[in-house]
C-alpha positions as CSV (number, residue, x, y, z in Angstrom):
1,X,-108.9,99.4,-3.1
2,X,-106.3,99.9,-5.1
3,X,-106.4,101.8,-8.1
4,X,-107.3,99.1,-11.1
5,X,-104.9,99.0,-14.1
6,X,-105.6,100.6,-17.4
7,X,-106.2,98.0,-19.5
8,X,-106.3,94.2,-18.5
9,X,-106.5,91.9,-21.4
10,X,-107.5,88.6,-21.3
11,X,-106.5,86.0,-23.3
12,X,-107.7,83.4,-25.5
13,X,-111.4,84.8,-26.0
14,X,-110.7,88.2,-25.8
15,X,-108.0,88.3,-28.3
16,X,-109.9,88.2,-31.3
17,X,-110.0,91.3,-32.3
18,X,-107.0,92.1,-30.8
19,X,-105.2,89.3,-33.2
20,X,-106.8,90.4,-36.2
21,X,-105.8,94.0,-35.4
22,X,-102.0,92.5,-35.0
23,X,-102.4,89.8,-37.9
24,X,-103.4,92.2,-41.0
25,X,-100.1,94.5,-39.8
26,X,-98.0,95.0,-42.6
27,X,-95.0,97.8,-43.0
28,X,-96.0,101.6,-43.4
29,X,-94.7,103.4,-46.4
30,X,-92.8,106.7,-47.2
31,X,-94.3,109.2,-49.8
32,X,-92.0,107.5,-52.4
33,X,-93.9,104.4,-51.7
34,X,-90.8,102.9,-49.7
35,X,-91.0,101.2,-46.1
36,X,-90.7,103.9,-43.6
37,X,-88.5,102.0,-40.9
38,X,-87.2,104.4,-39.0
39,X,-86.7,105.1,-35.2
40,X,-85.8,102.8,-31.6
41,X,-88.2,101.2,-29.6
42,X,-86.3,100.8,-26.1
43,X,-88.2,97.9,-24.0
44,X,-87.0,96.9,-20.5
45,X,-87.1,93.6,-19.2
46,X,-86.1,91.8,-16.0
47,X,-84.1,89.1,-18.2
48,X,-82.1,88.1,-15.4
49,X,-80.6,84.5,-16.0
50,X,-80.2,84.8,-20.3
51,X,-76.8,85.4,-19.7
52,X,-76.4,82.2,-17.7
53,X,-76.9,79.9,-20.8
54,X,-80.8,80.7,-21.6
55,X,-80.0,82.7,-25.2
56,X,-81.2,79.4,-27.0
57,X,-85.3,78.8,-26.8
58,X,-84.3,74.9,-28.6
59,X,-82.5,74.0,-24.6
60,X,-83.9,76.7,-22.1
61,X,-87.1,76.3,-20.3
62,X,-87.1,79.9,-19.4
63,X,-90.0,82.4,-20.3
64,X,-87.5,85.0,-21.1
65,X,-85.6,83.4,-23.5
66,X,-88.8,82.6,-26.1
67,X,-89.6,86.1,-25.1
68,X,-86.6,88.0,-26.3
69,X,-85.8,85.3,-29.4
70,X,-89.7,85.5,-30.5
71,X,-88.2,88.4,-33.0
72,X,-85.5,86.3,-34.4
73,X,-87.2,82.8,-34.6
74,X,-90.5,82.3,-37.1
75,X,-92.8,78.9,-36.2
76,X,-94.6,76.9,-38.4
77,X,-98.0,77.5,-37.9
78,X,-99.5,81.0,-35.7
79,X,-102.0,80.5,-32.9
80,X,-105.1,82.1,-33.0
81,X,-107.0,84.0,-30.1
82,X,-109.4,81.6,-30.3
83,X,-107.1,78.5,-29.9
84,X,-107.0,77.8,-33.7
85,X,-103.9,77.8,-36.1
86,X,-103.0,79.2,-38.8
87,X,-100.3,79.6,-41.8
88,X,-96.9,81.0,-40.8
89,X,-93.8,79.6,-42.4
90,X,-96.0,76.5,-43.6
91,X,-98.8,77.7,-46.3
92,X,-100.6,74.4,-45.2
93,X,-100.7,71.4,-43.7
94,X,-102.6,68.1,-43.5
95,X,-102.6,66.6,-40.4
96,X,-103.1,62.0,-40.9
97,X,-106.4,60.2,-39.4
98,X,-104.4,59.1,-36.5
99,X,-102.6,61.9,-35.4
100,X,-99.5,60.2,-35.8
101,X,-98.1,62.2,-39.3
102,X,-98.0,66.0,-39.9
103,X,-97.1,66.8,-43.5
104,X,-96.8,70.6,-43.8
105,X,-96.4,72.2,-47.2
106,X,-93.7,75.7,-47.0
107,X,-93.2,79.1,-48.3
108,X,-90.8,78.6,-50.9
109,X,-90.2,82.5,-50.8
110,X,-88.7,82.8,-46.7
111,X,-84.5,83.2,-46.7
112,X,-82.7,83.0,-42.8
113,X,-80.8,86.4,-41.9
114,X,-77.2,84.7,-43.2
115,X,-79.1,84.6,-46.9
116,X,-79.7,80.2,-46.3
117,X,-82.8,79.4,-47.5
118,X,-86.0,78.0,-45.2
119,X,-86.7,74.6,-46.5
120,X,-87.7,71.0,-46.0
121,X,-84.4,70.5,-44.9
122,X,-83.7,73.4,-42.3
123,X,-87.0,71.9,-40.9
124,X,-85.6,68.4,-40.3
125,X,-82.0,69.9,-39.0
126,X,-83.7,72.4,-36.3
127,X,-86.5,69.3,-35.2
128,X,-83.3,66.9,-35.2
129,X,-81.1,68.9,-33.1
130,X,-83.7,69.7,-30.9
131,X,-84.3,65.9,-29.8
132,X,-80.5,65.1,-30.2
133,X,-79.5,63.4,-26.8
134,X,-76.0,65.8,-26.8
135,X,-78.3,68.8,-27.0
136,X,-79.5,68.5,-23.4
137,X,-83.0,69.8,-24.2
138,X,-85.8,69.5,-22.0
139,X,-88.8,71.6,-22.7
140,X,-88.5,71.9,-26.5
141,X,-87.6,67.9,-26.7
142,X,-90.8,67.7,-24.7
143,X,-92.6,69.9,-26.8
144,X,-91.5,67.7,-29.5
145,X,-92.9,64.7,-28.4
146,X,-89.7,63.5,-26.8
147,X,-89.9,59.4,-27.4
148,X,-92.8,59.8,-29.6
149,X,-90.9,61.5,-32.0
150,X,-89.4,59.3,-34.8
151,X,-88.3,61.9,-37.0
152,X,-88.7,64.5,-39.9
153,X,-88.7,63.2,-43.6
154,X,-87.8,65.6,-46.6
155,X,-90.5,65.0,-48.9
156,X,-89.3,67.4,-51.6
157,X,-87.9,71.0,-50.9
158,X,-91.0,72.5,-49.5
159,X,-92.5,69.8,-48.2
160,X,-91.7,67.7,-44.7
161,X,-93.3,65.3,-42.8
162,X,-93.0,64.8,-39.0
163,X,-94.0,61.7,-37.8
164,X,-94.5,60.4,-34.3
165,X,-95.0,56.7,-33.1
166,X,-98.0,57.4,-31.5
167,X,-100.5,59.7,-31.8
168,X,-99.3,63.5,-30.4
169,X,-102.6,66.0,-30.4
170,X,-100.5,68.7,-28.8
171,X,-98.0,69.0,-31.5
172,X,-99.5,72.2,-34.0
173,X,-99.6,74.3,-30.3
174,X,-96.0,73.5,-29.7
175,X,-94.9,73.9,-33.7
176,X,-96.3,77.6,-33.1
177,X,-94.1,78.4,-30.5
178,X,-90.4,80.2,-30.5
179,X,-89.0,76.6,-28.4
180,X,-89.5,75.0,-32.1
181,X,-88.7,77.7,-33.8
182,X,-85.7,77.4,-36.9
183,X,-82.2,78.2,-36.9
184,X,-80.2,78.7,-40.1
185,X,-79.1,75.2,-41.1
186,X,-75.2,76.9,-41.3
187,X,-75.7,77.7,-37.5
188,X,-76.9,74.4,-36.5
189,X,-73.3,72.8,-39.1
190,X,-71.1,75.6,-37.6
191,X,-71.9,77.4,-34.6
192,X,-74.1,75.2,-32.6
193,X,-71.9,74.3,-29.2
194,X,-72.8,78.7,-29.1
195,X,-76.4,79.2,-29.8
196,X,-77.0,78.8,-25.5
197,X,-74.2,82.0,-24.8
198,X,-75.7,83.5,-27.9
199,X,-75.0,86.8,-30.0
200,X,-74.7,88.4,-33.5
201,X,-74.3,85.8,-35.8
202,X,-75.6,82.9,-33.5
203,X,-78.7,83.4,-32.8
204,X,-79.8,83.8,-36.5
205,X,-83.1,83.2,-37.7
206,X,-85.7,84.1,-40.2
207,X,-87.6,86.3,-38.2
208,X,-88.5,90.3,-38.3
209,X,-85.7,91.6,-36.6
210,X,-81.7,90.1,-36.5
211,X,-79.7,89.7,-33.5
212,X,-76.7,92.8,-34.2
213,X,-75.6,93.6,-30.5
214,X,-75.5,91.6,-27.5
215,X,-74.0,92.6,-24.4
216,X,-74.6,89.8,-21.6
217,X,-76.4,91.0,-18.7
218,X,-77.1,94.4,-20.0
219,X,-78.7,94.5,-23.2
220,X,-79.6,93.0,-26.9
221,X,-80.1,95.2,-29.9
222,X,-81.8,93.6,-32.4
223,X,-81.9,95.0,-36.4
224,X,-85.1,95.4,-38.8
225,X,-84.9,92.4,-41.7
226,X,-85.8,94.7,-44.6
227,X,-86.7,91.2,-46.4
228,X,-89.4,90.3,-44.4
229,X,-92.7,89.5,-46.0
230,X,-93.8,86.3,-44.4
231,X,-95.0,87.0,-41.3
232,X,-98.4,85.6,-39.9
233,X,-101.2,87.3,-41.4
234,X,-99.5,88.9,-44.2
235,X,-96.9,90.9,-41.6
236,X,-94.4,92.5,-43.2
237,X,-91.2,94.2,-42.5
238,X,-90.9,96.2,-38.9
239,X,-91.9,99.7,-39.0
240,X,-89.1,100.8,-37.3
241,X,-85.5,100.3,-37.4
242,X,-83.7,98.9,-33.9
243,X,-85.3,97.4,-31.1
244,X,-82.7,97.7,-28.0
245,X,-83.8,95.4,-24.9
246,X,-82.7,96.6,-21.9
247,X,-81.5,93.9,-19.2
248,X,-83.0,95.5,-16.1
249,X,-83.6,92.7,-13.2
250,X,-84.3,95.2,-10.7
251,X,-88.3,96.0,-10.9
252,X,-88.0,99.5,-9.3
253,X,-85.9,100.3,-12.4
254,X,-88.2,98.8,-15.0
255,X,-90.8,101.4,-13.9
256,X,-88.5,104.2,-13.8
257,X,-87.3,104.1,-17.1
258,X,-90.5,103.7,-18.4
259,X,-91.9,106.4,-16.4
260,X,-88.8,108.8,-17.1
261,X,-88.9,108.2,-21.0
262,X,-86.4,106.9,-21.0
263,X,-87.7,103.1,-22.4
264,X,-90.8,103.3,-24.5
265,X,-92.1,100.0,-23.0
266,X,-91.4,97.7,-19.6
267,X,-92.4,94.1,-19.1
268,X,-93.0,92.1,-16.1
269,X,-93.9,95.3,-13.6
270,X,-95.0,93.7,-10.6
271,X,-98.7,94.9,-9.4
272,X,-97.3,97.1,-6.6
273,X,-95.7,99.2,-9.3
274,X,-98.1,99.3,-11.5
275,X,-100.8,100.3,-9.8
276,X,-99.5,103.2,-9.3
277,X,-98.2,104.4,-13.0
278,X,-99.0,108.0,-14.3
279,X,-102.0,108.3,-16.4
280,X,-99.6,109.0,-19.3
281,X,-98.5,105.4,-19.6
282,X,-100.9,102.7,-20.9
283,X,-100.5,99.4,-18.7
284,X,-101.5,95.7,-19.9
285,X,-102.1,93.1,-17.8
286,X,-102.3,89.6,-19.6
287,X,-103.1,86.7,-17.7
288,X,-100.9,83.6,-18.3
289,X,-102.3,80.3,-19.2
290,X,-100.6,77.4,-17.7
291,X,-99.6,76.0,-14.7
292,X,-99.9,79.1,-11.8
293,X,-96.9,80.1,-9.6
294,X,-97.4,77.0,-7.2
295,X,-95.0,75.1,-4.4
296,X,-94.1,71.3,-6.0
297,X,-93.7,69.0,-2.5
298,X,-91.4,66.1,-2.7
299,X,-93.3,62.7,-1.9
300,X,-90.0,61.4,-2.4
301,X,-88.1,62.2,-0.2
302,X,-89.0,63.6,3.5
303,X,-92.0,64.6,5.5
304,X,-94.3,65.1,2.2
305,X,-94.4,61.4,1.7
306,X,-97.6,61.5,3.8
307,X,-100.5,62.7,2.0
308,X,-102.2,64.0,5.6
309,X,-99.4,66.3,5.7
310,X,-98.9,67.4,2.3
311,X,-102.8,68.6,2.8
312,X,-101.6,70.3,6.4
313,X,-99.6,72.2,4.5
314,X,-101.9,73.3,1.9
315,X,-104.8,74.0,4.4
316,X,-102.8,75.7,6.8
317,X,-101.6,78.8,4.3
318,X,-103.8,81.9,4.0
319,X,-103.1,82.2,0.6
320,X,-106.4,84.8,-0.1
321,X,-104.7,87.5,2.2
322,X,-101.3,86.9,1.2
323,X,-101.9,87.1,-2.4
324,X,-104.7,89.8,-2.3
325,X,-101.8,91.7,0.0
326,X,-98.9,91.3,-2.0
327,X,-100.4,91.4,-5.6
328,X,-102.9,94.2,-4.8
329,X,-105.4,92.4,-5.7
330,X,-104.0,92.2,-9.4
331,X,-103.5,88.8,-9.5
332,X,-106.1,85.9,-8.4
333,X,-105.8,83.3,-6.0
334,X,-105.2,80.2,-7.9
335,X,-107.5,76.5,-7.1
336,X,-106.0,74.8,-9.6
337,X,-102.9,73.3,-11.8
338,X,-104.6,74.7,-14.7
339,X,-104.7,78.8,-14.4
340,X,-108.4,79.8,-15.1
341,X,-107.0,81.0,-18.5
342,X,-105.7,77.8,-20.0
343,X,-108.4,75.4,-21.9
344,X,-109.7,72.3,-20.1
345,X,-109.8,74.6,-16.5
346,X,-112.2,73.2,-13.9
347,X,-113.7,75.8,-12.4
348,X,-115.9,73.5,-9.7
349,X,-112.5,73.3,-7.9
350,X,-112.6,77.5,-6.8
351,X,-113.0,77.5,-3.2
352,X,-113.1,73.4,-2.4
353,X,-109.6,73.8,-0.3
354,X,-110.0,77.1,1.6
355,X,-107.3,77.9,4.4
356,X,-108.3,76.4,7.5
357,X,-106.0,76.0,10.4
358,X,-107.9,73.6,12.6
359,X,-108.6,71.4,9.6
360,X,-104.7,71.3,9.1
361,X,-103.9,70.7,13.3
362,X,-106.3,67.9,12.8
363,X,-104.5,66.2,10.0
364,X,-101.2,66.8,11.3
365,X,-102.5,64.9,14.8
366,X,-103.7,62.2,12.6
367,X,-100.2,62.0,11.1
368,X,-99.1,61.5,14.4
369,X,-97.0,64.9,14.5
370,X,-98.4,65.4,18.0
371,X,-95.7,66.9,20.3
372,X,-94.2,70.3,20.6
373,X,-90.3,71.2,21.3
374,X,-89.4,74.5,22.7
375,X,-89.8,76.5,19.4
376,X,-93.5,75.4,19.5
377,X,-93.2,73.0,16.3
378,X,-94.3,69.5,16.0
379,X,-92.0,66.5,16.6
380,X,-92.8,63.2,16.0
381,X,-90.4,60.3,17.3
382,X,-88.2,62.6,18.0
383,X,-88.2,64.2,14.6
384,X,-89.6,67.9,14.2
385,X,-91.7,68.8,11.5
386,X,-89.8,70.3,8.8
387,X,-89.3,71.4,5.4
388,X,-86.4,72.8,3.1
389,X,-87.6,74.8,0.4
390,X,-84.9,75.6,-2.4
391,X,-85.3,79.0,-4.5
392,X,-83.5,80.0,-7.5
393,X,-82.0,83.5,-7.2
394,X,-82.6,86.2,-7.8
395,X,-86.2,86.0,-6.0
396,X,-87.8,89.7,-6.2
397,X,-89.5,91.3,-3.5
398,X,-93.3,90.1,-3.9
399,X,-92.1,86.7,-3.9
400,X,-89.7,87.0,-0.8
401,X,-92.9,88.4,0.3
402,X,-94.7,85.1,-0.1
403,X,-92.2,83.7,1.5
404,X,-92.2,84.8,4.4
405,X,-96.1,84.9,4.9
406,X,-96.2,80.8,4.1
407,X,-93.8,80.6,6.7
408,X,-95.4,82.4,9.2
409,X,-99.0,80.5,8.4
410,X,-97.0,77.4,8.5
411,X,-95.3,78.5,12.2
412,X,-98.4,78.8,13.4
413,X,-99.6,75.3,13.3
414,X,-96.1,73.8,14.1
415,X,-94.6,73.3,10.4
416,X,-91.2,74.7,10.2
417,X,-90.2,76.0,6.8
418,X,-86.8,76.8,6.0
419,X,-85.8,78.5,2.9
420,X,-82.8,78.4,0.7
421,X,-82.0,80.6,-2.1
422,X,-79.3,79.1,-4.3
423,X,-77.4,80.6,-7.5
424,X,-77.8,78.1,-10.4
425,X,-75.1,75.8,-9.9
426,X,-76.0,74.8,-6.1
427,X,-79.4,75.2,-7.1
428,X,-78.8,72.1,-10.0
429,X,-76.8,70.4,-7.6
430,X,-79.7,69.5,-5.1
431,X,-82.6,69.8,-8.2
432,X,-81.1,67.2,-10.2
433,X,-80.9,64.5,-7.0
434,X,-83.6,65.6,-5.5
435,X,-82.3,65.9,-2.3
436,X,-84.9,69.2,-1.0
437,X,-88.5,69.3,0.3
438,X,-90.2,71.9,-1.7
439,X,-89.6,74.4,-4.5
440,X,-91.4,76.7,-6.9
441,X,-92.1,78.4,-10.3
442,X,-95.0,79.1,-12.1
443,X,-95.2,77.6,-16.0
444,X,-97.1,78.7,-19.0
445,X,-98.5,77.4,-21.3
446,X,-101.8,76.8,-23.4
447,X,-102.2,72.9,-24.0
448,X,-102.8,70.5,-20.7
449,X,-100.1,68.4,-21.7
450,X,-97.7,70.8,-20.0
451,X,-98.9,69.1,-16.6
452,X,-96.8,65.8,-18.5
453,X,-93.8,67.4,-17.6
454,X,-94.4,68.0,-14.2
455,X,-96.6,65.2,-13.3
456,X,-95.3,62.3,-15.2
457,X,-93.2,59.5,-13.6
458,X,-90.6,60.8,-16.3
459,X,-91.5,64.0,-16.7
460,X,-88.7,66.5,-16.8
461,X,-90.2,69.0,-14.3
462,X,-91.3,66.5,-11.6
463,X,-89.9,68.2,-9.1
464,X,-92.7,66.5,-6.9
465,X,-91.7,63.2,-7.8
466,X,-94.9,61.8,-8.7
467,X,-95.0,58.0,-9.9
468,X,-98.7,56.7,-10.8
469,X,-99.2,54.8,-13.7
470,X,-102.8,55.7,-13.2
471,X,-101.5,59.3,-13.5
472,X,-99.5,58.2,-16.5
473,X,-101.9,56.5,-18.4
474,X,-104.1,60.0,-18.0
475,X,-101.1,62.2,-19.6
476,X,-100.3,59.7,-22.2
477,X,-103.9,59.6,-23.1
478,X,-104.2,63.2,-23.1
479,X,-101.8,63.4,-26.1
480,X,-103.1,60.7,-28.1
481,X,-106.4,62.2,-27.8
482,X,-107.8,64.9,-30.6
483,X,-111.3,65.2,-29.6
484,X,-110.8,68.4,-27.7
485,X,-113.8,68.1,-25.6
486,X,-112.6,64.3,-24.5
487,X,-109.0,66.2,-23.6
488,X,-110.4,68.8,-21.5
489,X,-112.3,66.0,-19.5
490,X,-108.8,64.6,-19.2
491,X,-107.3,67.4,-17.8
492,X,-110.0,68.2,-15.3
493,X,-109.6,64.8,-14.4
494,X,-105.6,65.2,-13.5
495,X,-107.1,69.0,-11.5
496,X,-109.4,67.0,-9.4
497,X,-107.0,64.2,-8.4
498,X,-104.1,66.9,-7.2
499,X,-106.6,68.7,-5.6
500,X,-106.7,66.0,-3.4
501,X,-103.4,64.4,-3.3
502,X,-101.3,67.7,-3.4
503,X,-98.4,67.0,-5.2
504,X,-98.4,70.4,-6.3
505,X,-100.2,73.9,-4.0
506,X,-100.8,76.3,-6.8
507,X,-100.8,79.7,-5.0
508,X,-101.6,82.5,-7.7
509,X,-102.4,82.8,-11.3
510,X,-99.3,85.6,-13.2
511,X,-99.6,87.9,-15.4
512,X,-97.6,89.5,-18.0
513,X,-97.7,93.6,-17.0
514,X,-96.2,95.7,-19.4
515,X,-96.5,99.7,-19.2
516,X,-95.5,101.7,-22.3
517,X,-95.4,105.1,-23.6
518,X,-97.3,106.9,-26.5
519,X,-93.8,107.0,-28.4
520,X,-94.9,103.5,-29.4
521,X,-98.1,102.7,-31.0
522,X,-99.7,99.5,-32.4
523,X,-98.5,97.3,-29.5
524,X,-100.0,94.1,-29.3
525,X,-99.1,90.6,-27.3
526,X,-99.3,87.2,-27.7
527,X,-101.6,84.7,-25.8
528,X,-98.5,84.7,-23.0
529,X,-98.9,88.7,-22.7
530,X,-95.5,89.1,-24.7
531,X,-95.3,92.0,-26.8
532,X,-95.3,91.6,-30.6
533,X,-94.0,94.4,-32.9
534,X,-95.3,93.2,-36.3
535,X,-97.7,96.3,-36.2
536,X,-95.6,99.2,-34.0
537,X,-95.0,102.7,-35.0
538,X,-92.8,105.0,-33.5
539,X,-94.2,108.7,-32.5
């Protein structure tokens, strides 16, 4: 076996004490009683596609860019290890018997980096913009309720109301996240058409650290807001001075630079890596919740349109070995469309589709997919059995590695799989029509509703193409639902029903691995496994 990693920390329950240590961070203080802020904290990151348009968190989908804008954009309302909220840049908030109006009541004391002040109306312009049909966004709009929303009322200067046409359970999770966090309202009049390329000046918020250097594809160097009192918790001002984040897409480099000293701290270090850090580095593993790295079959438009052989295909991967292989063992075999992190999880589904080749042959010769050609795969009138599977570059070694092994499982039993890895553009240009058999990504997240987006007839993310108005009225219901034990019953409900149709194969649950140096103390995460700084110290 391989050796285990330092420290693996689980989310949502385990947290606790974690959050508490983070939450009551505030900023150290010289001998004359000043903040002592100085120092760099280097962190490398893969970061890859930010300078392809993903600077802005309000229209990008990506992981990456919530991750790096965290620091510059403040929420609402914090999320609690335990799944609970509380104050951020709202003291309070009242939420209406119907779940249909939040009314939150704000700091009158928080300023945005350009010296605007956060107020009722910076509240309304951000929320606006976000579902603004020019602003092309997706996840965030989402996030926001999408049609539900009917907009954001000024009440007085600290106070705003958000009201939806229905009722939209899910909301407090998404206002605590950096995809609703604010921009200065002078941005958003001035600057907007440049908030998705980004830089100094753009991307300004109200968070701990400003936006002061940005060189696309390389790095971001971000600027302590000596101002800051008003983070969650009582956080205070950084306790250090820059925070440089390396652009570093090659994972081989990550660890170096970690492991040289040269970069106090390195995100998304695959397991292979990590495994085998020095004893000097401490390495975190954090489980995302969400939807696992999974393969999303189109119903719509080729061979996947029969449910016998969207199960062949399922059944006939050895997705135990290839995971336990590839991901030493680091990462677990995923059952679900709900990672075994994320509330609502239904556990009874672990081990209820195993891999099983004859079981696959013997749906496939249901399907009527009964002859051979010469290559040895399946043909039916004349057809063979094949699928195109589309890939958005760059696609790292472990998951080339998955690649291939599906293919070769699939081989075996006749399936052809061919695989296409696309830059952006072409990659849009067959997404958007849906013009491809199968593609992939893994999605987190910690409410159930994020399976609305992927599952819903117009969900933005249905790459499977699902349309069920039984599988509509389950989402929909799902939102407009507070009791949390009647959601997670909801959710379960949606597990089960893919488990069996197999829209979507999940294949392995991620996690956020981060290795850093004991230049930097104090390091925490948040329930994603993204590093939060409130509380770091520089040795």
């Amino acid at each position: 076996m391989p050796t285990p990693l330092v420290r693996r920390i689980l989310p949502i329950t385990a947290f606790v004490a974690a959050s508490a240590l983070m939450l009551s961070a505030c900023a150290g203080t010289a001998e004359d009683g000043s903040a002592d802020a100085g120092g760099e904290v280097v962190w490398a990151i893969e970061g890859a596609n930010l300078a392809a348009g993903h600077m802005d968190p309000q229209t990008s989908q990506l992981d990456v860019s919530g991750m790096v804008q965290r620091v510059v954009l403040d929420s609402l309302v914090f999320q609690e290890a335990d799944g609970t909220f509380s104050p951020w840049l709202a003291e309070d908030w009242q939420v209406s018997d119907d779940s249909t109006t939040y009314t939150f009541e704000l700091r009158d004391d928080v300023t945005f980096h350009d010296g605007e002040p956060f107020d009722a109306e910076a509240v309304k312009a951000n929320f606006d913009r976000i579902v603004d049909p020019e602003t092309a966004s997706a996840q965030a709009a989402s996030m926001l309720g999408a049609d539900f929303y009917e907009g954001t009322t000024v009440v007085d200067e600290h106070t705003v109301e958000v009201k939806f046409s229905q009722p939209y359970a899910p909301f407090l999770q998404a206002a605590s996240t950096a995809h609703l966090g604010f921009y200065s309202p002078k941005v958003l009049e001035e600057s907007v058409d440049q908030l998705k390329a980004g830089g100094p000046g753009i991307n300004v918020g109200t968070g701990p650290f400003e936006l002061t250097e940005y060189t696309p594809e390389q790095e971001l160097v971000y600027t302590r807001n000596p101002d800051y009192t008003w983070g969650p918790g009582g956080a205070e001002a950084a306790q250090f001075e820059t925070l440089r984040v390396e652009i570093l897409p090659e994972a081989s480099v990550r660890a170096g630079v970690v492991e040289s000293g040269e970069a106090d701290l390195a995100s998304n270090i695959p397991p292979n890596l990590a495994v085998d850090m020095p004893d000097s580095l401490t390495v975190d593993s954090v489980e995302y919740p969400g939807l696992p790295y999974s393969l999303y079959l189109n119903e719509a438009y080729g061979v996947f349109a029969d449910e016998k052989v969207r199960q062949a295909f399922a059944r006939g991967i050895d997705i135990d070995a290839a995971v336990e292989e590839i991901y030493f063992g680091q990462f677990p075999r995923a059952w679900s469309v709900l990672g075994s992190t994320t509330p609502g999880y239904d556990a009874s589904l672990e081990d209820s589709w195993p891999f099983d080749q004859d079981a696959a042959n013997a749906l496939l010769d249901e399907a009527g997919w009964t002859e051979r050609d010469s290559d040895g795969i399946r043909m039916k009138d004349g057809e063979r059995l094949s699928a195109r599977w589309i890939a958005w570059t760059p696609v790292p070694d472990d998951k080339a590695a998955l690649g291939n092994a599906i293919q070769s499982d699939l081989a075996d039993i006749g399936f052809e799989v061919e695989r296409e890895v696309l830059e952006p553009g072409a990659y849009n240009e067959q997404y958007e029509p849906k013009t491809f058999d199968l593609t992939d990504w893994g999605f987190s997240g910690v409410d159930g509703d994020l399976l609305r987006s992927h599952l819903h007839t117009d969900g933005f993310q249905n790459a499977s193409q699902v349309s069920d108005p039984k599988i509509d009225g389950l989402l929909e219901e799902g939102i407009s639902t507070s009791d949390v034990d009647e959601r997670a019953a909801i959710y379960q409900k949606l597990q089960q029903w893919n488990a069996q149709y197999t829209a979507i194969v999940p294949l392995y649950s991620p996690s956020m691995i981060t290795a850093s140096n004991d230049t930097v103390e104090g390091l925490e995460y948040d329930l994603y496994g993204r590093p939060l700084f409130y509380g770091v110290t520089v040795g």
